[in-house]
C-alpha positions as CSV (number, residue, x, y, z in Angstrom):
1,X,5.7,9.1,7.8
2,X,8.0,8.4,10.6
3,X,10.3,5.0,11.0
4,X,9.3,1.5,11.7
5,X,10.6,1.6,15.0
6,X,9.7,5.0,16.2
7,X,6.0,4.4,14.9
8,X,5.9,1.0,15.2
9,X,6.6,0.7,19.3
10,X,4.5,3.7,19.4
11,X,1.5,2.0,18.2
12,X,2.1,-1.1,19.8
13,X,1.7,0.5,23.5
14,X,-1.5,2.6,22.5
15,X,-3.1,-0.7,20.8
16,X,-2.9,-2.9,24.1
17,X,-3.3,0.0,25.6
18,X,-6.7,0.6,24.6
19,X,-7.6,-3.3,24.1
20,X,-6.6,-3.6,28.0
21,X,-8.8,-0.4,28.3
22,X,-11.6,-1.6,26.3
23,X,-11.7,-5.5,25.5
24,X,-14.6,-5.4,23.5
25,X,-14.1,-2.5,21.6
26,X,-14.3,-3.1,18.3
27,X,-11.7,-0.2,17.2
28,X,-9.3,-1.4,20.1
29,X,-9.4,-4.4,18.0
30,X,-8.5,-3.0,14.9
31,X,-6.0,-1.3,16.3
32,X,-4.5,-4.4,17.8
33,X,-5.1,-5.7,14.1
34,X,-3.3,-3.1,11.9
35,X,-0.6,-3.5,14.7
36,X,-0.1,-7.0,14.1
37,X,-0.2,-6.5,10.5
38,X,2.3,-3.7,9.6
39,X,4.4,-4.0,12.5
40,X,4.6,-7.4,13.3
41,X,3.7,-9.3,10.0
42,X,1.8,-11.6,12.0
43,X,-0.9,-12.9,9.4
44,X,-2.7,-15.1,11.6
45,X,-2.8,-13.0,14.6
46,X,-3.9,-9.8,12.4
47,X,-6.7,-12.4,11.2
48,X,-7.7,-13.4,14.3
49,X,-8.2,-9.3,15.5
50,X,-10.1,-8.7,12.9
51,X,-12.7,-11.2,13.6
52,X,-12.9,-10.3,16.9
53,X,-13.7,-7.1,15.8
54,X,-15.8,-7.6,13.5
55,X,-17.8,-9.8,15.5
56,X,-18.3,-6.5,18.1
57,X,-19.4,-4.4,15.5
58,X,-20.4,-5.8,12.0
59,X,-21.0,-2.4,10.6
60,X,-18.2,-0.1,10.8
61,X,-16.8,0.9,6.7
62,X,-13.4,1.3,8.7
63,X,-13.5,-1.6,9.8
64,X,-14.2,-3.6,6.8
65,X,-12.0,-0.6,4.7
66,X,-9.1,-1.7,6.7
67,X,-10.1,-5.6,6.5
68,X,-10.0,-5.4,2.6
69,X,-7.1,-4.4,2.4
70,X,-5.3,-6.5,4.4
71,X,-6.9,-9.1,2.4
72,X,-6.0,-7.1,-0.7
73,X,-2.1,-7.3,0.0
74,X,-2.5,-11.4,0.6
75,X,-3.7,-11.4,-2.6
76,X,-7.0,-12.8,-1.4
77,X,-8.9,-10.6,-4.5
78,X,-12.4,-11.7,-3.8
79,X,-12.5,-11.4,-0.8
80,X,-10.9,-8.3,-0.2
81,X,-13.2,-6.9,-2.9
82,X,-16.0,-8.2,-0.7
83,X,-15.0,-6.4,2.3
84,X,-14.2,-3.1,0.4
85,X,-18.0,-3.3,-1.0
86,X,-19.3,-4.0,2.3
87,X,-17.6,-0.7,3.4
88,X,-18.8,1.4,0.6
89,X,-22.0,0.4,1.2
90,X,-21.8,1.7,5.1
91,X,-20.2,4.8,3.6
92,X,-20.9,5.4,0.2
93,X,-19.5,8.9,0.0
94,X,-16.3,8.2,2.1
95,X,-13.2,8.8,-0.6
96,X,-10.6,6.9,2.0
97,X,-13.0,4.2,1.3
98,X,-13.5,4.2,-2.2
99,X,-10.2,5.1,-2.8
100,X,-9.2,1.7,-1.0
101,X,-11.2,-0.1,-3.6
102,X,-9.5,0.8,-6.5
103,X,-6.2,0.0,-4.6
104,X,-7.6,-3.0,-4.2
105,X,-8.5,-3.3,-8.0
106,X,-5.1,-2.1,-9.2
107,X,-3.4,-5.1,-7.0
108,X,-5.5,-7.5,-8.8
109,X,-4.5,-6.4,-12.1
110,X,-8.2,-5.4,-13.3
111,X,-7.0,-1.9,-14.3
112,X,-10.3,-1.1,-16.0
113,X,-11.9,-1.5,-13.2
114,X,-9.9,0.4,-11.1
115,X,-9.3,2.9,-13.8
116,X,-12.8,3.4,-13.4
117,X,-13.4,3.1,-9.5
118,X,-10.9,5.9,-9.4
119,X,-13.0,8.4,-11.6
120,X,-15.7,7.8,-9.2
121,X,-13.9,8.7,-6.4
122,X,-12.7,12.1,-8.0
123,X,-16.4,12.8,-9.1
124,X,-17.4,12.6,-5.7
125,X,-13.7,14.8,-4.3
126,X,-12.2,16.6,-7.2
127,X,-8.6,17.2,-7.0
128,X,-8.4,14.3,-4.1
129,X,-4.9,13.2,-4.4
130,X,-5.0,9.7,-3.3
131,X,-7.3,9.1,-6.2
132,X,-4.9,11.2,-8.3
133,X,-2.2,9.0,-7.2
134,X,-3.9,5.5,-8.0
135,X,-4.9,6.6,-11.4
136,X,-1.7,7.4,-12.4
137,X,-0.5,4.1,-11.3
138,X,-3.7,2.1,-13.1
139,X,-2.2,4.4,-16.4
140,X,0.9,3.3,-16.1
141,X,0.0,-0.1,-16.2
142,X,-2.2,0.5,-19.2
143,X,0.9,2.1,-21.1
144,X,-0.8,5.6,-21.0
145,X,2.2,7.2,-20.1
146,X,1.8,11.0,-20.1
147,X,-1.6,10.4,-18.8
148,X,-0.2,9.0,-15.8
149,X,2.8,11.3,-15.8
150,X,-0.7,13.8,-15.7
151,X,-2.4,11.9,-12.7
152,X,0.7,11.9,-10.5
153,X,2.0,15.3,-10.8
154,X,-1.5,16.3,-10.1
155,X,-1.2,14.0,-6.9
156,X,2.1,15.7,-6.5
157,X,0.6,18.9,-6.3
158,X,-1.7,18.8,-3.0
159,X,1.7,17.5,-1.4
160,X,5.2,18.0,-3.2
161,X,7.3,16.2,-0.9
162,X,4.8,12.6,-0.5
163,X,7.4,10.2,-1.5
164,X,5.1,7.2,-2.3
165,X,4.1,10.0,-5.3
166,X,7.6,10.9,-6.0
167,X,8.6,7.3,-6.6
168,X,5.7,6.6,-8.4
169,X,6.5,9.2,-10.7
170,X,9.7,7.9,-11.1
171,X,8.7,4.7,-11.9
172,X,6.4,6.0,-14.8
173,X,9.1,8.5,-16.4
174,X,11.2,5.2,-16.4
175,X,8.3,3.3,-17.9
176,X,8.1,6.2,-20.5
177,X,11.7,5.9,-21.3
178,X,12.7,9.8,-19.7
179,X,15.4,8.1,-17.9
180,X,17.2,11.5,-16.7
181,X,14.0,12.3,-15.2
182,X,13.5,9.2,-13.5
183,X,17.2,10.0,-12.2
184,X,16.0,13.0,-10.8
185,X,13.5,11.6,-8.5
186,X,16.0,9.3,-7.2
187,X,18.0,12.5,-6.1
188,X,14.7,14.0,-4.8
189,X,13.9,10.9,-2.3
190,X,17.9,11.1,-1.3
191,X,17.3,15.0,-0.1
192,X,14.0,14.5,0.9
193,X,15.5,11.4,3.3
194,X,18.0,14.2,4.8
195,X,14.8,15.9,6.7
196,X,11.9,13.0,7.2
197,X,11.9,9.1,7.0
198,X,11.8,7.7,3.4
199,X,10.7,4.1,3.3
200,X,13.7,2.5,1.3
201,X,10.9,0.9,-0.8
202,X,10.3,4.0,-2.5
203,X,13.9,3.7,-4.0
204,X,13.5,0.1,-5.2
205,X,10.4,1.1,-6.8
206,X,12.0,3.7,-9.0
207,X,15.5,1.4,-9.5
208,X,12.6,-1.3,-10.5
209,X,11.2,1.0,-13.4
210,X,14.7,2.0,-14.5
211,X,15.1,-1.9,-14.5
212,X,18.1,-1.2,-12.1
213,X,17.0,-5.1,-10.9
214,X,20.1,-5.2,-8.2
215,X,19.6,-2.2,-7.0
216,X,15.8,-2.8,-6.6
217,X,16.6,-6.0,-4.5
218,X,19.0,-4.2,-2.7
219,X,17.0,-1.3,-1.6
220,X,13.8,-3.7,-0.5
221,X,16.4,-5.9,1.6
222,X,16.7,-2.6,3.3
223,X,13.1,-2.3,3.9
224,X,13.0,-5.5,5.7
225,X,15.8,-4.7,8.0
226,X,13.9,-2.0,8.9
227,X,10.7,-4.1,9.2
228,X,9.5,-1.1,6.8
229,X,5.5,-1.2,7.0
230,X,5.1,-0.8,3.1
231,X,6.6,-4.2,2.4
232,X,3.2,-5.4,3.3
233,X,2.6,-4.9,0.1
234,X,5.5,-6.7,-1.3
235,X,3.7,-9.7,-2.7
236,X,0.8,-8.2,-5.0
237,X,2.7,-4.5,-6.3
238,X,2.6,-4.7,-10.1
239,X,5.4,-2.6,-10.2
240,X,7.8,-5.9,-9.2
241,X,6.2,-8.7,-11.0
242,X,9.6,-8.6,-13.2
243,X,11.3,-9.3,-10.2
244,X,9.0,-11.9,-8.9
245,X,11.6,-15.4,-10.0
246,X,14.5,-13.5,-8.2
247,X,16.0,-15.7,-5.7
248,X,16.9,-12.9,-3.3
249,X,13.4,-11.0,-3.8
250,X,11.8,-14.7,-3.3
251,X,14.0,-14.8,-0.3
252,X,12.5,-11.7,1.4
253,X,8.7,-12.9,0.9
254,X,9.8,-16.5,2.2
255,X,11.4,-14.1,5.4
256,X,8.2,-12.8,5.5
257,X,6.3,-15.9,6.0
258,X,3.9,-14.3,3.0
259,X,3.4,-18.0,1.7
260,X,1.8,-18.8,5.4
261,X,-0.4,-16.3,5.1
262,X,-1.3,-17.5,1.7
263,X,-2.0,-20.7,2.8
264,X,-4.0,-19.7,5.6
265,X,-6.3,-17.6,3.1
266,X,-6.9,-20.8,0.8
């Protein structure tokens, strides 16, 4: 919720903080791992923390939640589905969790699957709006537009001003051809941005689904100036794969050394 750099050198102090504290904790670790991953966008060193973690303490679900889906946003399917499945067994009733798993499924593009993972998250937390939100996403992509329309104003509802939700709603009334009201979103996130941080992602997501392309590109070349945590998710997000030959949106994965990381996974 708040900036890159406001959260970011936050974190950064409490994680070597507490792995200076605690060396062999396996949450220090963690923390030192999420660090390295959202603020830093180093792939290998993020790689490296989690192992160390993981060899302190095998069975934490958070631990292998958070694993998953660092794994998830390399593209790195199986095995990110490996970890997630690892943590729901730990935790079977957790909806963070299970919740993370159909993330994880919508990514990959098995939309049944994660249509379905999603259900089973809201039969075990009804009105939960991270499931809410996924399934309207997993909808979307199945052209079931005012069934995702639906899903996300339902996520909408437990919290009105969540802009990941606003732009995904966007993104579907643009997918559903209610262009004014994908306009109006737009609007939202610019009044919204006048009292909180909005990740300039958000904005390229919606300019994506009005097929704004430019304007897309140029919004997400604002989230990497700002080292914006959500472009972690830059290489696998459905909602771009139109975008994917771009030079300039190439340019910004290449920036992000996201083909190293790759690699390294292979």
């Amino acid at each position: 919720m708040a900036s890159p750099a406001e959260a970011g050198s936050r974190a950064k102090v409490l994680a070597a903080t507490a792995v200076e504290l605690e060396p062999d904790s396996a949450a220090a670790r963690a923390a030192a791992a999420c660090v390295k991953r959202f603020f830093e966008w180093d792939w290998r060193g993020t790689e490296e923390e989690f192992h160390r973690a993981m060899a302190l303490d095998a069975d934490c679900a958070a631990l292998h939640q958070a694993y998953g889906s660092f794994l998830s946003s390399l593209g790195n399917t199986q095995e990110a589905l490996h970890e997630l499945r690892l943590a729901q067994r730990l935790d079977p009733v957790s909806p963070a969790v299970n919740v993370e798993a159909a993330w994880a499924l919508y990514m990959a593009r098995d939309f049944a699957a994660a249509h379905e993972q999603c259900w089973k998250v809201l039969a075990l937390e009804p009105g939960f709006g991270a499931a809410q939100h996924v399934l309207g996403l997993v909808y979307e992509q199945m052209r079931m537009y005012e069934e995702a329309v639906i899903e996300l104003q339902n996520a909408q509802s437990s919290d009105d001003e969540q802009p990941a939700v606003i732009a995904a709603l966007g993104h579907a009334w643009a997918k559903a051809g209610k262009i004014a009201m994908a306009e109006e979103t737009l609007l939202r996130l610019q009044r919204l941005s006048a009292k909180r941080y909005v990740s300039p992602y958000w904005h390229a997501i919606v300019h994506a689904g009005l097929r704004q392309n430019l304007l897309a590109i140029e919004w997400l070349e604002a989230a990497y100036q700002q080292r914006d945590v959500w472009l972690t998710w830059l290489g696998v997000d459905p909602r771009f794969d139109h975008l994917r030959a771009a030079p300039r949106f190439k340019s910004i994965l290449h920036k992000m050394h996201f083909e190293l990381a790759v690699a390294a996974q292979c």
